[in-house]
C-alpha positions as CSV (number, residue, x, y, z in Angstrom):
1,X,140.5,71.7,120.0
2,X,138.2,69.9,122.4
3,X,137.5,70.1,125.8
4,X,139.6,67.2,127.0
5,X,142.3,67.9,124.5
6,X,145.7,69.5,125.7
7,X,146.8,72.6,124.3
8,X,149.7,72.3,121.9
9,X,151.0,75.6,121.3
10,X,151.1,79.3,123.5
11,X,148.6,80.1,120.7
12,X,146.3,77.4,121.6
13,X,147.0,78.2,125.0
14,X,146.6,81.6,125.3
15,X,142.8,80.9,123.7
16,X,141.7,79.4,126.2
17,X,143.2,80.9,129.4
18,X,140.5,82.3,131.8
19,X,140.7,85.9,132.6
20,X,143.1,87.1,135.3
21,X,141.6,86.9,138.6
22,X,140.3,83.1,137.5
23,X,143.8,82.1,136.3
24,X,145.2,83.3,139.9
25,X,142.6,81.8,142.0
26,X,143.6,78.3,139.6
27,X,147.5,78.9,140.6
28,X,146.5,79.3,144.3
29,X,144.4,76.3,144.2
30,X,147.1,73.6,142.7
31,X,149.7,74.8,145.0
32,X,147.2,74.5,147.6
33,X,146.0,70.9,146.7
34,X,149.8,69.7,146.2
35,X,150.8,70.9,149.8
36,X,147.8,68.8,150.3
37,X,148.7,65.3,148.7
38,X,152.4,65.5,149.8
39,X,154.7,66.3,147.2
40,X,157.5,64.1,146.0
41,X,160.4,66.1,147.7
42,X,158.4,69.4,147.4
43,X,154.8,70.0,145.7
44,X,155.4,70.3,142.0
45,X,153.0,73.2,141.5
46,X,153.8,76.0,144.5
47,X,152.4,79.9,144.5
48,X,154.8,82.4,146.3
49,X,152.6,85.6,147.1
50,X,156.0,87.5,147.9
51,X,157.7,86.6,144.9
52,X,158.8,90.4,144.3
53,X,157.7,93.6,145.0
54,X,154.2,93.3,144.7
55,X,154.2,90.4,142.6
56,X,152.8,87.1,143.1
57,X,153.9,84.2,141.2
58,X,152.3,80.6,140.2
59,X,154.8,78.2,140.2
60,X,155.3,74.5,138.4
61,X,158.6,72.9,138.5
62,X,158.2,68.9,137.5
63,X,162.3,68.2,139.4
64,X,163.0,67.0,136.3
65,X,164.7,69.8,133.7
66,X,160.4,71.4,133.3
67,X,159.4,73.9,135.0
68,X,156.7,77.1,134.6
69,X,155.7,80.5,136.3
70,X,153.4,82.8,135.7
71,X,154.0,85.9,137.6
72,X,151.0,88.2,138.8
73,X,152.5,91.9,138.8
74,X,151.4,95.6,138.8
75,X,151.7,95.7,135.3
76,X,150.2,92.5,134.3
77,X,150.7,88.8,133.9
78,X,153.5,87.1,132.5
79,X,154.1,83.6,131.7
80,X,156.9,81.3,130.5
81,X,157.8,77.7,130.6
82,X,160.7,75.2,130.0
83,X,160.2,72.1,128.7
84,X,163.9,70.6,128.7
85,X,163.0,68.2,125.7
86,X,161.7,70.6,123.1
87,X,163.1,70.9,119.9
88,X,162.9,74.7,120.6
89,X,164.9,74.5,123.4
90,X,167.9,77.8,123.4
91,X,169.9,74.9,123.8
92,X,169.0,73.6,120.5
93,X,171.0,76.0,118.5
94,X,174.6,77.6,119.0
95,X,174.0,81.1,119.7
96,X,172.1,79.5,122.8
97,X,169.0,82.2,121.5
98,X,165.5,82.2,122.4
99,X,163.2,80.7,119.6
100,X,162.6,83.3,117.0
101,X,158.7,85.2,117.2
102,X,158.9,84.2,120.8
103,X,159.9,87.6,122.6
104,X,159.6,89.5,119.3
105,X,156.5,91.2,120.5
106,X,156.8,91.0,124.4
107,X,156.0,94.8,126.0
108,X,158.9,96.5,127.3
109,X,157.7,96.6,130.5
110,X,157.8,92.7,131.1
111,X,161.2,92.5,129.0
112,X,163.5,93.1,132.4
113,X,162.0,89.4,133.7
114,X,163.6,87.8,130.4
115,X,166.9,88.2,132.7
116,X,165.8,87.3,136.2
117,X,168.2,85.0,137.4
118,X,165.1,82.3,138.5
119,X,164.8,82.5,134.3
120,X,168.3,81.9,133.1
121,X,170.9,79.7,133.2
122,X,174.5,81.4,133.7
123,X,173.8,83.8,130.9
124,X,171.7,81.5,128.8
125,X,167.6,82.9,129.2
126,X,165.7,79.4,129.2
127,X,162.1,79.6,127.8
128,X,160.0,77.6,124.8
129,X,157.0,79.5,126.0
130,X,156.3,83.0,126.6
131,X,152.9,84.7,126.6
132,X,151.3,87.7,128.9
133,X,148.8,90.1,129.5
134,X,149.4,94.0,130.2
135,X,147.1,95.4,132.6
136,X,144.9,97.2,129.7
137,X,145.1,93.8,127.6
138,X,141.3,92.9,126.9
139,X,143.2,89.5,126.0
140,X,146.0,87.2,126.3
141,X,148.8,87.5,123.7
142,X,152.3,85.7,122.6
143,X,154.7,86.8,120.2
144,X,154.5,85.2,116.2
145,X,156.3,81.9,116.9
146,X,155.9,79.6,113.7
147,X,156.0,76.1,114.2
148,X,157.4,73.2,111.8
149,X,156.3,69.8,111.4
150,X,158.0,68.6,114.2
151,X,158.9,71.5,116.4
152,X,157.2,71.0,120.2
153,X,157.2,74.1,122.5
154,X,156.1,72.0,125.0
155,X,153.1,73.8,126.8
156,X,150.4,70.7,126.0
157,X,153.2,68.4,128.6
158,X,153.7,72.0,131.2
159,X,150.0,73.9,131.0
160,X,147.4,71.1,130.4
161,X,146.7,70.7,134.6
162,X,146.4,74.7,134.8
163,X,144.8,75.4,131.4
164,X,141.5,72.3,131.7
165,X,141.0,74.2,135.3
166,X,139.0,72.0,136.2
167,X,139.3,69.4,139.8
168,X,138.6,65.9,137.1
169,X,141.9,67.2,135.4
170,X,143.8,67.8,139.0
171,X,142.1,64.5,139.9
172,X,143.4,62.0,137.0
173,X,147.2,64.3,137.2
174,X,147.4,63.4,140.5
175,X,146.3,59.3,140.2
176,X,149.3,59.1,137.8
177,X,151.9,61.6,140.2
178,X,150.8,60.1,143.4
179,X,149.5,56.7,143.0
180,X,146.3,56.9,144.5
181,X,142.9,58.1,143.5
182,X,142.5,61.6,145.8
183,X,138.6,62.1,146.9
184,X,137.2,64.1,144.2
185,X,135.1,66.0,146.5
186,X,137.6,66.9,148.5
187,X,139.4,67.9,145.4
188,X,136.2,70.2,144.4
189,X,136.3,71.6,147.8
190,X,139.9,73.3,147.3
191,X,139.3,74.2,143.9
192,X,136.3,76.7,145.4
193,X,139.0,78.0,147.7
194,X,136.9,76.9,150.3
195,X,138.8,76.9,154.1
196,X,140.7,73.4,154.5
197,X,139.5,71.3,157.5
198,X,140.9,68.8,159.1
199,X,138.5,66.0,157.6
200,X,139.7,67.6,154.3
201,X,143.2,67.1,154.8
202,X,142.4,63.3,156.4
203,X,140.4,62.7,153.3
204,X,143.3,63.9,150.8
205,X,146.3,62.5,152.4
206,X,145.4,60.4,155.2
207,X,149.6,60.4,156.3
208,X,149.9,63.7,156.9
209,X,150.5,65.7,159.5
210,X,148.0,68.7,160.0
211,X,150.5,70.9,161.2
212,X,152.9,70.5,158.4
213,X,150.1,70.9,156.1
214,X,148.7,74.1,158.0
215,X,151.9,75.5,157.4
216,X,152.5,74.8,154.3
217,X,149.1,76.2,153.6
218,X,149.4,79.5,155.3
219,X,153.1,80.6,153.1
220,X,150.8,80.4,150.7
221,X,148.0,82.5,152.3
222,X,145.6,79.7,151.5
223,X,142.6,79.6,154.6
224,X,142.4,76.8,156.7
225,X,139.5,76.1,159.2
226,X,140.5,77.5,162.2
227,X,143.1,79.9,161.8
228,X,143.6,83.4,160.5
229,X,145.4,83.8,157.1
């Protein structure tokens, strides 16, 4: 796989996640720049640092059926995603089961979060990607999911913003979500977590309204020029 290429498989994926505190800071900075541009009817990549007792959660929800979250917790990191599509769907079969190797292998202590109610539908759990990493993990793991010919977990169309990490891939995402080429700078700027200014908002979106965006900034605890966090 090359740099530019999309991983196509939680294996793929998993190889070439950063380490923890990198992969947070990443979360933090999306949600951060989507707040930024605007959102179509809510930013489609959001971080809730109160998602549960001391858990922090990165957030990607596409309003259309795809959806991910990575959630940062005392015990670790664990990740799943949606993709409504995929041939691996629970949906796809009649005992409405997980794909098999996906959960084979997950630690108990992340198996209670299979049945969060954000992760099921009625009774169905809804996943085509699972992966984590335990607190004394040197590396990040998923269960043994095989893969036929045709079969399409999804995480290249879900993970390939968070996974490239870098603000050209946030950049040429949001020219095709939002119809307008964002200052790449500005984009930069975010990505270092630097304080937002006002000439940083201006530059991203010049439509919105500080406030709002101040706001919407401090839920997530993101700094902004100015205030305290």
């Amino acid at each position: 796989m090359t740099a530019t290429s999309r991983p196509c498989t939680v294996h793929e994926l998993i190889a070439v996640l950063p380490d923890v505190p990198v992969l947070h800071d990443r979360c933090r900075a999306l949600a951060a720049l989507d707040a930024l541009m605007g959102g179509r009817s809510g930013s489609r990549f959001d971080y809730d640092p109160a998602w549960g007792p001391g858990t922090v959660a990165g957030l990607m929800n596409n309003g259309s059926g795809d959806e991910y979250a990575i959630l940062f917790t005392p015990d670790g990191v664990f990740g799943r995603g949606f993709d409504h599509e995929s041939s691996m769907s629970p949906y796809t079969n009649e005992d409405m089961a997980l794909w098999p190797g996906l959960v084979d292998s997950l630690p108990e202590v992340f198996r209670p979060l299979l049945d969060e109610p954000a992760f099921c539908d009625d009774e169905v759990r809804v996943a085509t990607v699972v992966f984590w990493r335990e607190t004394h993990d040197t590396a990040w793991r998923a269960g043994p999911v095989e893969y036929a010919e045709y079969d399409d977990d999804g995480t290249g169309h879900l993970f390939h913003v968070l996974a490239a990490g870098t603000p050209e891939a946030y950049h040429a995402f949001a020219e095709d979500y939002y119809g307008r080429r964002p200052d790449l700078d500005a984009i930069r700027h975010v990505y270092a977590l630097r304080p937002v200014t006002a000439e940083v908002i201006k530059t991203l979106n010049p439509e919105a309204d500080p406030v709002a965006v101040a706001a919407a900034l401090a839920r997530t605890g993101y700094p902004v020029e100015g205030r305290r966090m």
